[in-house]
Short mmCIF file of the C-alpha atoms (twelve columns), coordinates in Angstrom:
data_MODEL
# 
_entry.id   MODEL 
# 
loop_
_atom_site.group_PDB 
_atom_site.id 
_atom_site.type_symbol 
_atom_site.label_atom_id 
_atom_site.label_alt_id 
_atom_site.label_comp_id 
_atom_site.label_asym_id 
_atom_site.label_seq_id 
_atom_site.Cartn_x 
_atom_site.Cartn_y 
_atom_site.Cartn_z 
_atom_site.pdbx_PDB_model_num 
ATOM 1  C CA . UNK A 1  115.950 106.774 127.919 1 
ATOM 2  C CA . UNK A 2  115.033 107.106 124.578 1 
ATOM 3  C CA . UNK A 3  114.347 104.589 122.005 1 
ATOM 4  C CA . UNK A 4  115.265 105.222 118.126 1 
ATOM 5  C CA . UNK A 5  113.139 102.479 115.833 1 
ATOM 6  C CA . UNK A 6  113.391 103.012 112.261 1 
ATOM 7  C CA . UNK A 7  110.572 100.553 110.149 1 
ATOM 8  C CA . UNK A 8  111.338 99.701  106.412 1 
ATOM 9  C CA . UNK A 9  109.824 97.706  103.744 1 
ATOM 10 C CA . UNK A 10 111.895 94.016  103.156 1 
ATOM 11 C CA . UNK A 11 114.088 93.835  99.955  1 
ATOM 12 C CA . UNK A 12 111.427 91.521  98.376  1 
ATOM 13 C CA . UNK A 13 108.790 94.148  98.881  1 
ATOM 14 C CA . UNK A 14 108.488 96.366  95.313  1 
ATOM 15 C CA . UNK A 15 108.936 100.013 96.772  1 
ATOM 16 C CA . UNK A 16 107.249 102.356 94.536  1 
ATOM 17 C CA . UNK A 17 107.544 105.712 97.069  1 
ATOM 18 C CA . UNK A 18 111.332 104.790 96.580  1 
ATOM 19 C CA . UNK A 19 111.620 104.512 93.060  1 
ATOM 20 C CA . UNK A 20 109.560 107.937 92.824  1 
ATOM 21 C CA . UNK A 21 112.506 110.033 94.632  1 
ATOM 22 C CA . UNK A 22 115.391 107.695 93.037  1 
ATOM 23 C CA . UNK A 23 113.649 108.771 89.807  1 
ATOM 24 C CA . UNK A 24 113.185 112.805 91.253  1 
ATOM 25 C CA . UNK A 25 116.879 112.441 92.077  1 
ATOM 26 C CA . UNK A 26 118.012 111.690 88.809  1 
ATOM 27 C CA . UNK A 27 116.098 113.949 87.168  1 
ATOM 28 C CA . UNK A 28 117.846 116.731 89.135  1 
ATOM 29 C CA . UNK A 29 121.378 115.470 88.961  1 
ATOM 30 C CA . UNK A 30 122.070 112.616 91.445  1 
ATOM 31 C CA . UNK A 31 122.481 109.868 88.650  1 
ATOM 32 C CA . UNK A 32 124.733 108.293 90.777  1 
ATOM 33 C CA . UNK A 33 122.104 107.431 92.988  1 
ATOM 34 C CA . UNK A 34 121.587 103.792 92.799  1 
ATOM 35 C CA . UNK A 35 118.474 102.578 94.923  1 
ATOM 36 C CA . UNK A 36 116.261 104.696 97.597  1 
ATOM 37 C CA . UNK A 37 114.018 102.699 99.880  1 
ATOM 38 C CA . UNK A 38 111.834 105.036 101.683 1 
ATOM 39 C CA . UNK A 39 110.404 103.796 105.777 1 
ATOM 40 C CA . UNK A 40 109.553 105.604 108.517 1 
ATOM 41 C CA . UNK A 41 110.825 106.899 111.674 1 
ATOM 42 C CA . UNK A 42 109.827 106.772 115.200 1 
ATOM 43 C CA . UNK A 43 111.238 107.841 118.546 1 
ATOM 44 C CA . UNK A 44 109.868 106.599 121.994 1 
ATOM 45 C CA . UNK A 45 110.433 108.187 125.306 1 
ATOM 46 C CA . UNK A 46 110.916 105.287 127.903 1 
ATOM 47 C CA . UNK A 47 111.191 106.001 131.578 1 
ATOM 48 C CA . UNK A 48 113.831 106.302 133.662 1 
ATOM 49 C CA . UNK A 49 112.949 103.247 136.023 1 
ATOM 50 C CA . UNK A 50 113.519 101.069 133.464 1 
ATOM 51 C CA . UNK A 51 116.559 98.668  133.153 1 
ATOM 52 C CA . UNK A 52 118.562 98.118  129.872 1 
ATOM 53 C CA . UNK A 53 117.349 94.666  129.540 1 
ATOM 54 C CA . UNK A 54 113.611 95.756  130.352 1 
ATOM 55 C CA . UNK A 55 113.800 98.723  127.631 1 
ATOM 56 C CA . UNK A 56 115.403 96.503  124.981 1 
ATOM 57 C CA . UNK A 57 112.331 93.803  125.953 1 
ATOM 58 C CA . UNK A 58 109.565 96.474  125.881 1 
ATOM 59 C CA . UNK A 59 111.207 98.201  122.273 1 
ATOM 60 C CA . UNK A 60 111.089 94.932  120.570 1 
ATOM 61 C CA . UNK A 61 107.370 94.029  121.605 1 
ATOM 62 C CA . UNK A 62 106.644 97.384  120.606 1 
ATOM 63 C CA . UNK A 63 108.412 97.453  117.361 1 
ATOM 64 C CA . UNK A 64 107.225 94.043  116.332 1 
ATOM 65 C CA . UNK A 65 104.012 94.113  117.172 1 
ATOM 66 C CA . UNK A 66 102.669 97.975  117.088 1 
ATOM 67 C CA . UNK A 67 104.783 99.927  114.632 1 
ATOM 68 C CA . UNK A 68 105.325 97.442  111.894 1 
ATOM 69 C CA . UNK A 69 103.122 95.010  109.167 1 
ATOM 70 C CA . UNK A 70 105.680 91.544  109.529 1 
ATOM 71 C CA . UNK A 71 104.400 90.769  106.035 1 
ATOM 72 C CA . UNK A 72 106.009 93.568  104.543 1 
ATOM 73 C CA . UNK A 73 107.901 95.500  106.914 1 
ATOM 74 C CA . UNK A 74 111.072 94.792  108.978 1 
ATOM 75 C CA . UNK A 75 112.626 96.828  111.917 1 
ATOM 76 C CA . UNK A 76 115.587 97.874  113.698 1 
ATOM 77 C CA . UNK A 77 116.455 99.735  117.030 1 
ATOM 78 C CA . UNK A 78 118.821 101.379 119.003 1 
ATOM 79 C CA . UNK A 79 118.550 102.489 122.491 1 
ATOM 80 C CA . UNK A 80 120.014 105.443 124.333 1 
ATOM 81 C CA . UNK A 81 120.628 106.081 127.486 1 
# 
């Protein structure tokens, strides 16, 4: 079972990293690019033993309170099978 949890910054949070490749981007063509928020990435092998309910459990304590800053950051998840 894997787990896919993908960490951003929250809309009220100024992104500069963003605004660097939006700005890149234009500069090489992709004007029609209208925002970039940048955020990172993170995949998590669970094991097998684990039910659906327990993996979704152990993902969210994980992802709330290991991979992300709830000042500035928000989360989101998917699980696979």
């Amino acid at each position: 079972m894997k787990a896919h949890v993908y960490v951003t910054l929250k809309t009220s949070v100024l992104d500069p990293q963003g605004q660097t490749i939006q700005n890149a981007l234009h500069k090489i063509g992709f004007s029609d690019v209208a925002d970039v928020r940048q955020g990172k990435y993170f995949q998590i092998s669970l094991g097998n033993g684990l039910s659906a309910e327990a993996a979704r459990e152990k993902v969210e304590r994980i992802a709330r309170d290991v991979l992300t800053n709830p000042v500035i950051e928000e989360y989101s998840y998917h699980i696979e099978e």
